[in-house]
mmCIF file as gemmi writes it, N, C-alpha and C atoms, coordinates in Angstrom:
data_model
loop_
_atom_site.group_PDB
_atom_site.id
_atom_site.type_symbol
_atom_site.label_atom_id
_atom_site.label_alt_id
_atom_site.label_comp_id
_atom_site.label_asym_id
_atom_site.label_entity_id
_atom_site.label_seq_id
_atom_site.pdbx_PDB_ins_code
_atom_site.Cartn_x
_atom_site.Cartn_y
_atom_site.Cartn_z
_atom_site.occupancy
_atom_site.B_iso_or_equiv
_atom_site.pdbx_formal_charge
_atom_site.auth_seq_id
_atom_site.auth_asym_id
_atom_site.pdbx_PDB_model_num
ATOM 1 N N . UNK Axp A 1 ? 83.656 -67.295 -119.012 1 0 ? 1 A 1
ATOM 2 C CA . UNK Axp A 1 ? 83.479 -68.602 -118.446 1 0 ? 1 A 1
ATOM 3 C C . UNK Axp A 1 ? 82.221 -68.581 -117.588 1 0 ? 1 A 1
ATOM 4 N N . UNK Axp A 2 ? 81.967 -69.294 -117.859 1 0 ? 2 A 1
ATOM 5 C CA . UNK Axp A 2 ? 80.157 -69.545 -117.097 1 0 ? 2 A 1
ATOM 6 C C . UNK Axp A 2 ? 78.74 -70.22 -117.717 1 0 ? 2 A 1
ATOM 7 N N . UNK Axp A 3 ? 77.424 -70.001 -116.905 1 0 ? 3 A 1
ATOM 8 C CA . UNK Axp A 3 ? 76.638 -70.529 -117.655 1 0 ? 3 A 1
ATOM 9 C C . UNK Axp A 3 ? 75.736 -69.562 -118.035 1 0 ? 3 A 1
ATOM 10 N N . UNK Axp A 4 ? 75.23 -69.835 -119.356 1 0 ? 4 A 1
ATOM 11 C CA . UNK Axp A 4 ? 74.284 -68.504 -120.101 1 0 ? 4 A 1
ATOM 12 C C . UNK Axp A 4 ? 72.86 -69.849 -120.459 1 0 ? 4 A 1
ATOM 13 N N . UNK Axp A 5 ? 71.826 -68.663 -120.143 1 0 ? 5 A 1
ATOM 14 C CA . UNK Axp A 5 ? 70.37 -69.109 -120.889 1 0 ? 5 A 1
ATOM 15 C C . UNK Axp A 5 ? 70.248 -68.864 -122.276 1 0 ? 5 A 1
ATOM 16 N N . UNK Axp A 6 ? 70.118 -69.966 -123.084 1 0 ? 6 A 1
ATOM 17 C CA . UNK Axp A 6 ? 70.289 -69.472 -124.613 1 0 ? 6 A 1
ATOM 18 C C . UNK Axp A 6 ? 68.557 -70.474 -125.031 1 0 ? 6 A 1
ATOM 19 N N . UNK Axp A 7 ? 67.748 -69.615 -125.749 1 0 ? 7 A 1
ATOM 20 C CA . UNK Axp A 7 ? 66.298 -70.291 -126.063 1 0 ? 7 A 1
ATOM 21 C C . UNK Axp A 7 ? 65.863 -71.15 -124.961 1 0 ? 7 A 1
ATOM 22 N N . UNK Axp A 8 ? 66.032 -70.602 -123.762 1 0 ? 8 A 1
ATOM 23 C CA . UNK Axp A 8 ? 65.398 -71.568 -122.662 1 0 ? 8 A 1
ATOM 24 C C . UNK Axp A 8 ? 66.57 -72.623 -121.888 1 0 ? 8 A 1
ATOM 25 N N . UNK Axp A 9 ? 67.439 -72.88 -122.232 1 0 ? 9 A 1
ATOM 26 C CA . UNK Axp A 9 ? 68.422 -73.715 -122.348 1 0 ? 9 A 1
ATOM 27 C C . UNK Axp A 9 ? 69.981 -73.125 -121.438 1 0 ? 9 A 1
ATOM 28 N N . UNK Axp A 10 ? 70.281 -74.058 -120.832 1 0 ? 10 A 1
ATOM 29 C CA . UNK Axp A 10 ? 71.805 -73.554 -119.814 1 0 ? 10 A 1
ATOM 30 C C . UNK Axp A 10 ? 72.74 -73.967 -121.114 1 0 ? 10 A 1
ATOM 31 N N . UNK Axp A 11 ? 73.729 -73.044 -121.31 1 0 ? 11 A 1
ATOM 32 C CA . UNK Axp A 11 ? 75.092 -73.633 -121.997 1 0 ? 11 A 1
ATOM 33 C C . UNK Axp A 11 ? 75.985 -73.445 -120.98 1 0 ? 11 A 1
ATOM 34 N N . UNK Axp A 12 ? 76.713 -73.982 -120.83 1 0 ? 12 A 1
ATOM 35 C CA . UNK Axp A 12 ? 78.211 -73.741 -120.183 1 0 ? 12 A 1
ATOM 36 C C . UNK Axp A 12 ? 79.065 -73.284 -121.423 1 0 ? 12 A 1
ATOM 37 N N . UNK Axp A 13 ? 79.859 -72.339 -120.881 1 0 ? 13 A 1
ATOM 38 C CA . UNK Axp A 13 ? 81.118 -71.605 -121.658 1 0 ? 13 A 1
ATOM 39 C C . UNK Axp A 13 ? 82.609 -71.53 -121.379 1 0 ? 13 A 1
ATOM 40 N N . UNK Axp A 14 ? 83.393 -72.046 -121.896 1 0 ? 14 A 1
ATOM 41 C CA . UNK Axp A 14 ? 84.343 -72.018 -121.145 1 0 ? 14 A 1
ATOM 42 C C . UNK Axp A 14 ? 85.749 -70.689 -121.341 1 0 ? 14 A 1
ATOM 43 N N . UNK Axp A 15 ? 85.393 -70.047 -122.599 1 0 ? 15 A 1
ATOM 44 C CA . UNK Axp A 15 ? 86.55 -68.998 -122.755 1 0 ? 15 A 1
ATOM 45 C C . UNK Axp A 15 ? 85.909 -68.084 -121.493 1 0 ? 15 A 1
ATOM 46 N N . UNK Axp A 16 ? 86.78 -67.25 -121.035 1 0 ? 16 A 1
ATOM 47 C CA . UNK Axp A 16 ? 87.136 -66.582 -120.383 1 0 ? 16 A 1
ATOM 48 C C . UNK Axp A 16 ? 86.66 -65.198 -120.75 1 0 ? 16 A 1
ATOM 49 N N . UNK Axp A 17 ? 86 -64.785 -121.677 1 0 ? 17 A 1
ATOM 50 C CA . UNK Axp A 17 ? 85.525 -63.667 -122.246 1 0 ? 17 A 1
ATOM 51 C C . UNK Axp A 17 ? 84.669 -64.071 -123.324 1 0 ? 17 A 1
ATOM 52 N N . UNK Axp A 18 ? 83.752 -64.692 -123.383 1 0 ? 18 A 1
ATOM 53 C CA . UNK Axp A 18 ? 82.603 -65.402 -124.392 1 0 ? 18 A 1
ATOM 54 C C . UNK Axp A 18 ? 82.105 -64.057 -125.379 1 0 ? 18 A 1
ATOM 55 N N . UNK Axp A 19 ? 82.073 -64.546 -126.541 1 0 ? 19 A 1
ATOM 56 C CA . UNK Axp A 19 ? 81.203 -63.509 -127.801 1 0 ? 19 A 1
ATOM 57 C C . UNK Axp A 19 ? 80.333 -64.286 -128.11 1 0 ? 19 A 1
ATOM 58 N N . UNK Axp A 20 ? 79.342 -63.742 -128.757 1 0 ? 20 A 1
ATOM 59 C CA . UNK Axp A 20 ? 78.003 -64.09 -129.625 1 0 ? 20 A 1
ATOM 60 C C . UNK Axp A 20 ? 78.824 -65 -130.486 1 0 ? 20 A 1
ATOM 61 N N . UNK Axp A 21 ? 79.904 -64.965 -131.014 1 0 ? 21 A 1
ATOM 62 C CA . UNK Axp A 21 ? 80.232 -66.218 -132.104 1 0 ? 21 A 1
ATOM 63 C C . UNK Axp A 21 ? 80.616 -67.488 -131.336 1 0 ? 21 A 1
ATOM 64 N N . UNK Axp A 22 ? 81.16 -67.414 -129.727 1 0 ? 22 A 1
ATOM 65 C CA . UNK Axp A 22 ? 81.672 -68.314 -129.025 1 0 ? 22 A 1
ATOM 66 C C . UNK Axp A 22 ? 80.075 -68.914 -128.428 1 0 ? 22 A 1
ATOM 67 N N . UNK Axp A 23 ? 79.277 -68.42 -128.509 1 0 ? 23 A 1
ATOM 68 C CA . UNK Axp A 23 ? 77.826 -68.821 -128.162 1 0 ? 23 A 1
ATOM 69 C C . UNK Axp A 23 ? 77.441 -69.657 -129.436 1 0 ? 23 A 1
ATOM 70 N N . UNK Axp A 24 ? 77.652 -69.103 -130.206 1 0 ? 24 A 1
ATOM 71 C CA . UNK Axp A 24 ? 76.909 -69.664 -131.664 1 0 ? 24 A 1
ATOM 72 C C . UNK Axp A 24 ? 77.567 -71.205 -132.195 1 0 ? 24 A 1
ATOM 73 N N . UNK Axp A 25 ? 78.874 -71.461 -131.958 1 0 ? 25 A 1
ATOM 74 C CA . UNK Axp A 25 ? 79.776 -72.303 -131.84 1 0 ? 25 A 1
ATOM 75 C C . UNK Axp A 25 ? 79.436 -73.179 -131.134 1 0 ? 25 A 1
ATOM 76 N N . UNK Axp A 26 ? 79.26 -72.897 -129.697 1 0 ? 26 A 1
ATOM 77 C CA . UNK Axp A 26 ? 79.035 -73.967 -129.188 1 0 ? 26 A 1
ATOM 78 C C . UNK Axp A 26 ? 77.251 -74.505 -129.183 1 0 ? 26 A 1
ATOM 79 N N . UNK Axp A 27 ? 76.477 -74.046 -129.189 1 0 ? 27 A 1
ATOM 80 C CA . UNK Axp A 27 ? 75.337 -74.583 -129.485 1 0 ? 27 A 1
ATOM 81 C C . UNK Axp A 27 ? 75.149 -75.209 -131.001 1 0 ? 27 A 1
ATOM 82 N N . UNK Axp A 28 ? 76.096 -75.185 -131.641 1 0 ? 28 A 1
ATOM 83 C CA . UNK Axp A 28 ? 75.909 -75.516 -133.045 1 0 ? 28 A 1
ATOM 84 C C . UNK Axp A 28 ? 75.148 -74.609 -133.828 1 0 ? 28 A 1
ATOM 85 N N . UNK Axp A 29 ? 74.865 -73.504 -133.848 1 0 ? 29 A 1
ATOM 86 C CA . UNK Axp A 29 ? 73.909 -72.614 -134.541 1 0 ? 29 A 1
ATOM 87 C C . UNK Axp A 29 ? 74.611 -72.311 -135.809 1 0 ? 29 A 1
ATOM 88 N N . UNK Axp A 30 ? 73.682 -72.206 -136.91 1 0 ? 30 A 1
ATOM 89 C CA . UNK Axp A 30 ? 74.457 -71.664 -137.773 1 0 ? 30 A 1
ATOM 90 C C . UNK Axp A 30 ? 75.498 -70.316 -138.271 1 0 ? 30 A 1
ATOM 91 N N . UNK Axp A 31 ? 76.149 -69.598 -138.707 1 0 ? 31 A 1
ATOM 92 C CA . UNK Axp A 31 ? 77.159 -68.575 -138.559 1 0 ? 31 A 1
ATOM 93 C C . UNK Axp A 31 ? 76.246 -67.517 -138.628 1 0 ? 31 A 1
ATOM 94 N N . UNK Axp A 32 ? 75.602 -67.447 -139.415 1 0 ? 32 A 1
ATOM 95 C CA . UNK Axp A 32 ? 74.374 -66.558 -140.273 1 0 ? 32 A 1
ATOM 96 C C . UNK Axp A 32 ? 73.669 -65.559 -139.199 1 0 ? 32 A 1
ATOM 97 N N . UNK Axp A 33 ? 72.961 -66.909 -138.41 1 0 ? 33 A 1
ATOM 98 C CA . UNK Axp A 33 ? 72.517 -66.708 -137.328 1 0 ? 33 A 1
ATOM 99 C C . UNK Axp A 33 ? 72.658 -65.194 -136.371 1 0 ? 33 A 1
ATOM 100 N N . UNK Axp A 34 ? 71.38 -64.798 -135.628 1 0 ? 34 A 1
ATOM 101 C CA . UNK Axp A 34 ? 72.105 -63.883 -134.8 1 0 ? 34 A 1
ATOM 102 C C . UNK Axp A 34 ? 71.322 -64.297 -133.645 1 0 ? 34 A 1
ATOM 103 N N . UNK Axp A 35 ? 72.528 -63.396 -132.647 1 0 ? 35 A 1
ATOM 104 C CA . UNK Axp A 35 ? 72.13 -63.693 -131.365 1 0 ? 35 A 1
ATOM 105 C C . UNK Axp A 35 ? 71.801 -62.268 -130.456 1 0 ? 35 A 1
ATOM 106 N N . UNK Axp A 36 ? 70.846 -62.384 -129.899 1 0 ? 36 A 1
ATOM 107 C CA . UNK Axp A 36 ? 70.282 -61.515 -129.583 1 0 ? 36 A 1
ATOM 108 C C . UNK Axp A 36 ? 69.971 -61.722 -128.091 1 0 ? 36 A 1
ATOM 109 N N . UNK Axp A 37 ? 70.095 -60.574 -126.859 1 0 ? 37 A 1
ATOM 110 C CA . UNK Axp A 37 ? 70.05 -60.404 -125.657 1 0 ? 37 A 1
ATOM 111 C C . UNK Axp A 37 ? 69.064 -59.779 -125.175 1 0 ? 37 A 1
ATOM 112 N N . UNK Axp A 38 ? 68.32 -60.313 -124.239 1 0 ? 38 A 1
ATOM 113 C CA . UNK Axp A 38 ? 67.236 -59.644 -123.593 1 0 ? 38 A 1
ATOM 114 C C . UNK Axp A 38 ? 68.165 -59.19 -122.107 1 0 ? 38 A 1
ATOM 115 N N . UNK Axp A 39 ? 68.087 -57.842 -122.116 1 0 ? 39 A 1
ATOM 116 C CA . UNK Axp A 39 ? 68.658 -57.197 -121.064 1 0 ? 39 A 1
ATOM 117 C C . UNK Axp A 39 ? 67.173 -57.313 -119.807 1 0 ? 39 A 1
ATOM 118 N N . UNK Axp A 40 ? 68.249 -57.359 -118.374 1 0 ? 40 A 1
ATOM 119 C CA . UNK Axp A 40 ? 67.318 -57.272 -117.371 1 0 ? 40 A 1
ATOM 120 C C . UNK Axp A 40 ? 66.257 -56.403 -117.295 1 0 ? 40 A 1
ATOM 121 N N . UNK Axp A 41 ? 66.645 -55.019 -118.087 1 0 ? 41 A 1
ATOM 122 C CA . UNK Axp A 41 ? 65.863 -53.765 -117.859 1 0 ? 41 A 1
ATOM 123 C C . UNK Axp A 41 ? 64.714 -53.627 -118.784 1 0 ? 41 A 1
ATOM 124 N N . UNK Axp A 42 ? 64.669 -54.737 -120.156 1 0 ? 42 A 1
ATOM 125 C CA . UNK Axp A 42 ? 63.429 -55.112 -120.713 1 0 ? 42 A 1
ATOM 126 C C . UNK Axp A 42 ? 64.316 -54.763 -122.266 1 0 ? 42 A 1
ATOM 127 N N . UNK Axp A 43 ? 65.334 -54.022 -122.246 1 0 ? 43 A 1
ATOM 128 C CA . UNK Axp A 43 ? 66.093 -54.158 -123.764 1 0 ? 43 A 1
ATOM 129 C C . UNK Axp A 43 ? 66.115 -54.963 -124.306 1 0 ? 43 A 1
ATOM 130 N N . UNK Axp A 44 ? 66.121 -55.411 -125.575 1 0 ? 44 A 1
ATOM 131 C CA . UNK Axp A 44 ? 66.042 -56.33 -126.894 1 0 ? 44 A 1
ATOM 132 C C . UNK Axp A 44 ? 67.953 -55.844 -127.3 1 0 ? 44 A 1
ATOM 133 N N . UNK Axp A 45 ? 68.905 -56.673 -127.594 1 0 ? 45 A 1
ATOM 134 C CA . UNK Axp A 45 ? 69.945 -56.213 -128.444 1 0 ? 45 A 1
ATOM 135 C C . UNK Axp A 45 ? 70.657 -57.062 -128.967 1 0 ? 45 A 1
ATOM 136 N N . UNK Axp A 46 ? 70.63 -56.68 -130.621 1 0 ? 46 A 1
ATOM 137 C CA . UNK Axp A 46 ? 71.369 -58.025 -131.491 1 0 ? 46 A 1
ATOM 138 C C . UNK Axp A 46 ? 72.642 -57.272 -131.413 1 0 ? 46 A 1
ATOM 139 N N . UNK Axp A 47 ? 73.692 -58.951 -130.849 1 0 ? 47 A 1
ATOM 140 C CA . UNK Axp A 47 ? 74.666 -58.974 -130.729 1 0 ? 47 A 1
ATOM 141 C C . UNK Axp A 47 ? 75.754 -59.019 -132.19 1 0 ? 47 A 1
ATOM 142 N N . UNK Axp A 48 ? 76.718 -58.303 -132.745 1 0 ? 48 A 1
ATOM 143 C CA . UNK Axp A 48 ? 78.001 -58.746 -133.383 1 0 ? 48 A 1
ATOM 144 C C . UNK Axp A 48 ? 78.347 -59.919 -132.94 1 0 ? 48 A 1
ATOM 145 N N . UNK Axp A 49 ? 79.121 -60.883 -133.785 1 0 ? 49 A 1
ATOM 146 C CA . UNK Axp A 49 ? 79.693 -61.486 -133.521 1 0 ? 49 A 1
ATOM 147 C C . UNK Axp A 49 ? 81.15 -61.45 -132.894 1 0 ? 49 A 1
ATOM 148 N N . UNK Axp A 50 ? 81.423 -60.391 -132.834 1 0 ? 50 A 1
ATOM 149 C CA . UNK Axp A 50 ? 82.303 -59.95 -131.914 1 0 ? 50 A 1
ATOM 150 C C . UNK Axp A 50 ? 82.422 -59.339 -130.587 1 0 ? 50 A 1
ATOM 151 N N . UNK Axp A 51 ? 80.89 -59.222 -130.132 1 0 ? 51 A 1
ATOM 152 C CA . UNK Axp A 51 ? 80.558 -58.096 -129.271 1 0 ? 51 A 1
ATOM 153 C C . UNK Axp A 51 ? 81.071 -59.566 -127.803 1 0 ? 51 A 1
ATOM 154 N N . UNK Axp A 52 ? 80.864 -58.927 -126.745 1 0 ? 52 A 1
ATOM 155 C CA . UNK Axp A 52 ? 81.372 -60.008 -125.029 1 0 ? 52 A 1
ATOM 156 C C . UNK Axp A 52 ? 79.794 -59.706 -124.815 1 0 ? 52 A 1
ATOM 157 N N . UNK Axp A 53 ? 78.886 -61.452 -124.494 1 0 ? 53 A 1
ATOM 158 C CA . UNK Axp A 53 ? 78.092 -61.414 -124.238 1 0 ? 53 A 1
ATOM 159 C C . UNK Axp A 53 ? 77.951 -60.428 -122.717 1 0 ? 53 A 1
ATOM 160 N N . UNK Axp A 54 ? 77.1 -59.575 -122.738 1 0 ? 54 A 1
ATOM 161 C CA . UNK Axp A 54 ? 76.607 -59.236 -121.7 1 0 ? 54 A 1
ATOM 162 C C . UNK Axp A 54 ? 76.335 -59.535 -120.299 1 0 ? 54 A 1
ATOM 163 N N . UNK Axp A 55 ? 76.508 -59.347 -118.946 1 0 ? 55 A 1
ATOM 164 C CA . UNK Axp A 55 ? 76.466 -60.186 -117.899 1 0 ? 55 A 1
ATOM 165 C C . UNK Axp A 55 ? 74.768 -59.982 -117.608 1 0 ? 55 A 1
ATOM 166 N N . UNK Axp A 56 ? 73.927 -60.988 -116.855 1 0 ? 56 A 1
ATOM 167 C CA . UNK Axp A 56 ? 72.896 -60.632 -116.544 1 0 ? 56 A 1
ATOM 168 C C . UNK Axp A 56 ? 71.566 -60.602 -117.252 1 0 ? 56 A 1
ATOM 169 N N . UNK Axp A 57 ? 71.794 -61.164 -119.282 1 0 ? 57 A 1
ATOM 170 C CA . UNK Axp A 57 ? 70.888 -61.023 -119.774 1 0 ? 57 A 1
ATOM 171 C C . UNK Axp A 57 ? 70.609 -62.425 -120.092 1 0 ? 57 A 1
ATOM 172 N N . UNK Axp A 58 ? 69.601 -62.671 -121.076 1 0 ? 58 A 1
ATOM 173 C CA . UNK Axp A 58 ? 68.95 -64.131 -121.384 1 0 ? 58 A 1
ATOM 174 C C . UNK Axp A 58 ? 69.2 -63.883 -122.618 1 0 ? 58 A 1
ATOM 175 N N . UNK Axp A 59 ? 69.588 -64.781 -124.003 1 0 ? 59 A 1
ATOM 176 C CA . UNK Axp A 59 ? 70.069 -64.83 -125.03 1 0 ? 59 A 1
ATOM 177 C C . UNK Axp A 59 ? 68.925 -65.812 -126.011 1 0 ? 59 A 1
ATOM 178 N N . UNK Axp A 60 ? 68.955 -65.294 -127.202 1 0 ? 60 A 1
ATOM 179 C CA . UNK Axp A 60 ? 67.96 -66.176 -128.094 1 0 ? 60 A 1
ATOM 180 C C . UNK Axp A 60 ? 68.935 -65.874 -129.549 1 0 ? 60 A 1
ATOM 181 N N . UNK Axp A 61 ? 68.792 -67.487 -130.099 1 0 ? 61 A 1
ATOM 182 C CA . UNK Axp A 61 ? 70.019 -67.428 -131.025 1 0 ? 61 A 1
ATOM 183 C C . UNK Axp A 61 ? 68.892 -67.33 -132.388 1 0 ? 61 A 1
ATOM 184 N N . UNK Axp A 62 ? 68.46 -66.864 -133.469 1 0 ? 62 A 1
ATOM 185 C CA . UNK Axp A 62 ? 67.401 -66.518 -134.013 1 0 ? 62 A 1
ATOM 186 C C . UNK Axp A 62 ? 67.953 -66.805 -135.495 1 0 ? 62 A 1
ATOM 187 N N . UNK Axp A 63 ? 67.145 -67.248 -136.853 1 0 ? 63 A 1
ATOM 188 C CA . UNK Axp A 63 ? 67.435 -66.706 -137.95 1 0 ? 63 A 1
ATOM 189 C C . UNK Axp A 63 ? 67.423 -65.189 -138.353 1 0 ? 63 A 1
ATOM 190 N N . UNK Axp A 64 ? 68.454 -64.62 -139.339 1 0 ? 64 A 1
ATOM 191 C CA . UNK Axp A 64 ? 68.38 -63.522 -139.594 1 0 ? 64 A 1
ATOM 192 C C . UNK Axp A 64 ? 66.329 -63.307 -140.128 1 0 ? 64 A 1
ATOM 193 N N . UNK Axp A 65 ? 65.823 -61.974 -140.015 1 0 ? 65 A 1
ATOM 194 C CA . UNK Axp A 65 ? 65.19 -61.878 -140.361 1 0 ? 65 A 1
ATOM 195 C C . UNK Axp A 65 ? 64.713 -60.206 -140.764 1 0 ? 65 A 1
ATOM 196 N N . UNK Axp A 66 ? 63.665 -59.561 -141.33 1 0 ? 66 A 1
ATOM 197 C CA . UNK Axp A 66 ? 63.02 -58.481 -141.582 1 0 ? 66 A 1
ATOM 198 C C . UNK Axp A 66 ? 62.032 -58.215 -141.104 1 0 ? 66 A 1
ATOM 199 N N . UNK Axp A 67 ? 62.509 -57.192 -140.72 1 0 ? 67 A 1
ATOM 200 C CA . UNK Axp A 67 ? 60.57 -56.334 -140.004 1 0 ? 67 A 1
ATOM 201 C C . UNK Axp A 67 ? 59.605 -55.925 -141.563 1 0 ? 67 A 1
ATOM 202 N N . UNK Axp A 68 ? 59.013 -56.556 -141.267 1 0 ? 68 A 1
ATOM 203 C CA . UNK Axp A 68 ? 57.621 -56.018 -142.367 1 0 ? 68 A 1
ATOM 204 C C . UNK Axp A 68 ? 57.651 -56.199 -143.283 1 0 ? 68 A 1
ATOM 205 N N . UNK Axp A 69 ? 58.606 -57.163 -143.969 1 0 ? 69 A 1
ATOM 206 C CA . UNK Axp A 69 ? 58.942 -57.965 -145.307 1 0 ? 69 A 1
ATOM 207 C C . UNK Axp A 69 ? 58.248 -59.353 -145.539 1 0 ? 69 A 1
């Protein structure tokens, strides 16, 4: 429960233990989609859709994509 920065943007959340799919849901993003956390300490990490968003990081909901393809 709380508010997360997602692409620049406040969401409010209301479960009580939020996942990358409860993020993706409520912004309307597509399922496909991933969501990915910029940790305070300068980490990059794509989230499962099962994983509990992280406390403390900034979130960017992204198309899947390939490095160097």
């Amino acid at each position: 429960m709380g508010q997360y920065v997602i692409n620049g943007d406040v969401v409010d959340l209301q479960e009580e233990k939020p996942t990358a799919a409860d993020l993706k849901r409520e912004t309307g993003c597509p399922p496909e989609d991933w969501v990915m956390a910029s940790m305070p300490g300068g980490e990059v990490q794509k989230l499962s859709d099962t994983q509990l968003l992280p406390k403390d990081a900034d979130f960017s909901i992204v198309p899947p994509f390939t490095y160097g393809g």
